[in-house]
C-alpha positions as CSV (number, residue, x, y, z in Angstrom):
1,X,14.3,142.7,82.4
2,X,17.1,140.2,83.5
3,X,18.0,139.7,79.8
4,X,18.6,143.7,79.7
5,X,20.7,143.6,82.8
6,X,22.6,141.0,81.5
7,X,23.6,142.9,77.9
8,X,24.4,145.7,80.1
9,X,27.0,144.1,82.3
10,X,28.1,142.0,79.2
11,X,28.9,145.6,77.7
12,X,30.5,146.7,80.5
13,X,33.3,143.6,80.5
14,X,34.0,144.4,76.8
15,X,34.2,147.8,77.4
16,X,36.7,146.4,80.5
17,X,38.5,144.3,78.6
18,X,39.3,146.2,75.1
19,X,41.6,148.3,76.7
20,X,45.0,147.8,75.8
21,X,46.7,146.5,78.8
22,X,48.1,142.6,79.8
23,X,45.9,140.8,81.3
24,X,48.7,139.2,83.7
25,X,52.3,139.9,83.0
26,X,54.3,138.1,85.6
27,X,57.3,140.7,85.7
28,X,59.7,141.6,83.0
29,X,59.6,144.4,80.8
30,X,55.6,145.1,80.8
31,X,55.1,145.7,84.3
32,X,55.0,149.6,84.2
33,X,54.0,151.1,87.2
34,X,53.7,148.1,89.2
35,X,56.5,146.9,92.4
36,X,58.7,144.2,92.2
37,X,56.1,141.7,93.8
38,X,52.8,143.1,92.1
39,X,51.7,141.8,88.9
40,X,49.8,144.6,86.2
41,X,46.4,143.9,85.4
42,X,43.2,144.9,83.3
43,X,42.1,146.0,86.9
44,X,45.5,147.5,88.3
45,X,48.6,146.0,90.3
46,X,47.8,142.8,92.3
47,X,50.3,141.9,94.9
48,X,51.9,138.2,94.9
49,X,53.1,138.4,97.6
50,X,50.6,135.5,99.5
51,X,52.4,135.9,103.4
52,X,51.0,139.2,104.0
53,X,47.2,138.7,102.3
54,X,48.4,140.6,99.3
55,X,46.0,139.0,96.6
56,X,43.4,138.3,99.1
57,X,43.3,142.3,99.6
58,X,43.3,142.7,96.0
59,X,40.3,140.2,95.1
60,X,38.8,141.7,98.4
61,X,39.1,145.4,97.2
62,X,37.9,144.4,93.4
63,X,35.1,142.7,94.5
64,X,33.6,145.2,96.6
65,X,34.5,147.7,94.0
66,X,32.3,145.5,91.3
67,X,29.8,145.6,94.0
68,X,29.5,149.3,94.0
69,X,29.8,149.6,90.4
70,X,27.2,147.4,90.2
71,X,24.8,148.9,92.7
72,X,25.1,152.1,91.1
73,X,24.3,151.0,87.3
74,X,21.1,149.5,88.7
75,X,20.1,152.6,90.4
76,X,20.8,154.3,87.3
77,X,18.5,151.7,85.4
78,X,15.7,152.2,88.1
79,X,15.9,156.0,88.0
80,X,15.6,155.5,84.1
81,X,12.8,153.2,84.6
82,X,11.0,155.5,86.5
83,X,12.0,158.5,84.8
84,X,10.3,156.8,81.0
85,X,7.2,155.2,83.3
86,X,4.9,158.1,81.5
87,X,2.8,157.7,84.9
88,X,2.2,153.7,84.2
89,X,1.9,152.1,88.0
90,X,3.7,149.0,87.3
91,X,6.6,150.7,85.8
92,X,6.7,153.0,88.3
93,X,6.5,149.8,91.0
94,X,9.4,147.9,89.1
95,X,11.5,151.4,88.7
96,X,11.2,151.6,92.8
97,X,12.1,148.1,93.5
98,X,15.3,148.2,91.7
99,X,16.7,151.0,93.2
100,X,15.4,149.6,96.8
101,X,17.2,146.8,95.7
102,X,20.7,148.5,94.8
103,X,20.0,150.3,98.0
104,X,20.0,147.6,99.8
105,X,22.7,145.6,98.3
106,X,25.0,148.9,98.6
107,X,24.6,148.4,102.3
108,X,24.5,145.2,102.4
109,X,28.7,145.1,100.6
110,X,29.5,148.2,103.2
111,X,28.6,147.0,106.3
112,X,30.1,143.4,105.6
113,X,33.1,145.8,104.6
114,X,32.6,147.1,108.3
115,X,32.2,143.6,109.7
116,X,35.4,142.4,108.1
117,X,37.0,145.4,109.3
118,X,36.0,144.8,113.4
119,X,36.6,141.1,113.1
120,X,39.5,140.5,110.9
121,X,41.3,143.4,112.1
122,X,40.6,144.7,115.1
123,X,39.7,141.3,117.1
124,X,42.0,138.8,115.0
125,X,44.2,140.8,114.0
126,X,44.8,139.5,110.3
127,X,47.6,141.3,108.7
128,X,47.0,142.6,105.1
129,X,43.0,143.1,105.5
């Protein structure tokens, strides 16, 4: 089963990375749609700007949204699990597990989103989060 997740997300990162876009272009003529202090990626415009938390918000954001994209390709998986089972108890078991288990994680990635929110913002008052 973990060898099948595995080609799965292995697929997904070459699907990712075949599009046709810079990896990192530190300005010049390839930055497109991006400001003055944001650099293009595979994954969109990430700020360099480092005083106001501009690449920490960006790794922040993309990891969260890998999170996510994760979480739902597993309950995908489980619901295709169980959907194949043909009735078989242990399939059915495993299929039921992983989507508890992208369940879980899903809330698991928003309420630390939540948590970050209350403490970084709200009670420290980090600029940039």
């Amino acid at each position: 089963m973990r060898i099948k997740i595995i080609s799965i997300f292995t697929a997904l990162v070459f699907l990712l990375s075949s599009f046709d876009v810079v990896l990192a272009a530190p300005g010049g003529d390839i930055k497109g749609k991006c400001a003055d202090n944001e650099v293009q990626t595979a994954i969109g415009c990430i700020s360099t700007d480092i005083g106001s938390g501009g690449i920490i918000t960006s790794l922040l954001r993309l990891s969260v949204g890998i999170g996510g994209g994760m979480a739902l390709l597993l309950m995908l998986y489980g619901t295709f699990i169980i959907t194949t089972s043909a009735g078989i108890p242990d399939k059915l078991k495993a299929g039921k597990e992983i989507i508890s288990s992208a369940i879980i994680g899903l809330i698991f990635i928003i309420l630390s989103v939540v948590l970050m929110e209350i403490i970084g913002v709200s009670i420290l008052g980090l600029p940039g989060l």
